[in-house]
N, C-alpha and C positions, 0 to 999 in steps of 0.2 A: 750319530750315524744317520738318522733321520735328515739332519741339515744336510749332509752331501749328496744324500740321496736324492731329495727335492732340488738342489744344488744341481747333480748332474742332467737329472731331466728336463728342467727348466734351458739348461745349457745345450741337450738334444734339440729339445722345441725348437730353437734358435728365437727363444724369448731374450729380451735385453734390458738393462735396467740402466736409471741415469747416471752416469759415472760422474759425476762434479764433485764428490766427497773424499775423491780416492785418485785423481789424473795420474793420468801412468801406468795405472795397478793393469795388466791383462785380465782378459775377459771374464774369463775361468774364476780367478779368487776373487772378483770382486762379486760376480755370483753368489759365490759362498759365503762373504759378507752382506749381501746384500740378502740373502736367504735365512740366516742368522738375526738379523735386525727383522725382517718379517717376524719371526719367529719369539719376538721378545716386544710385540708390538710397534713396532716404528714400520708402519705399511706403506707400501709402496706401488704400485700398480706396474706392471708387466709393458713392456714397449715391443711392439709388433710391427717396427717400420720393415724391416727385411723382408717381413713377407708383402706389404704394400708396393714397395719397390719392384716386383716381378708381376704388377699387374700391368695390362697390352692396352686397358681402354684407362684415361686417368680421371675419365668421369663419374668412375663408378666408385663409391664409398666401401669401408668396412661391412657396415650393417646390408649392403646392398649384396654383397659377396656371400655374407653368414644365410643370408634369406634364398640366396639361389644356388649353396651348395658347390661353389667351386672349391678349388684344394686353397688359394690361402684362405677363402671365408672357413672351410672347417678347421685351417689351422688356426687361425685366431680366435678359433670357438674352443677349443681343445686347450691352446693357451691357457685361455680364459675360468674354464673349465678345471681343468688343474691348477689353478692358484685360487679357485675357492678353494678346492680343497686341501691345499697345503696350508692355507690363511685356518682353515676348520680346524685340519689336525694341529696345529703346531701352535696354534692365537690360544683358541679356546678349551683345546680336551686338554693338551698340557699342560698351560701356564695353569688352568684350575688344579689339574692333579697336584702341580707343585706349590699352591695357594692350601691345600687340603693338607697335606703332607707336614708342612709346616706350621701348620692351625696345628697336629696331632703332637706333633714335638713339644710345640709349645705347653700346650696342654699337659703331657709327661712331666713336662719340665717345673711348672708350678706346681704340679700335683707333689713332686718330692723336694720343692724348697722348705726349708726350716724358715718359720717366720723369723725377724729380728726383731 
């Protein structure tokens, strides 16, 4: 649930990610793959050309946009923004929960083998 979730907001953003794995696939499910592989560690960084593309002066940089507060420098701050924290919740809180979970199994599991 979490994957489509970040999935569909990441796809609001109009963040993009590099398609070479998948040619062909539409936008939408390779998101979802592509948010999924985030999500099991294979990171990827977030692509923000759309919003570059709609700037008027072409001398002016990313960080120069973020510093003076126009709408794509906050959107590619917001991007950005939200894929730490999708990277947070989904890298680090879960993969450990599910590194814990199965150390406790584990654990159960030896605990009631019969030696041989």
């Amino acid at each position: 649930m979490l994957i489509y979730t970040f999935s569909l907001i990441t796809f609001a953003l109009d963040a993009d990610f590099k398609n070479e794995d998948f040619p062909g696939l539409p936008r939408v499910f390779y998101t979802i793959i592509r948010i999924f592989r985030n999500s099991i560690g294979d990171i990827e960084v977030p692509l923000y050309d759309n919003w570059l593309n709609d700037s008027t002066d072409p001398e002016t940089n990313e960080v120069t946009k973020i510093i003076t507060g126009s709408a794509e420098g906050i959107s590619i701050f917001v991007i950005y923004l939200y894929w730490i924290f999708n990277i947070f919740i989904m890298v680090i809180i879960l993969l450990n929960f599910l590194i814990a979970e199965v150390g406790g199994t584990f654990e159960a599991v030896k605990e009631e083998a019969e030696p041989l």
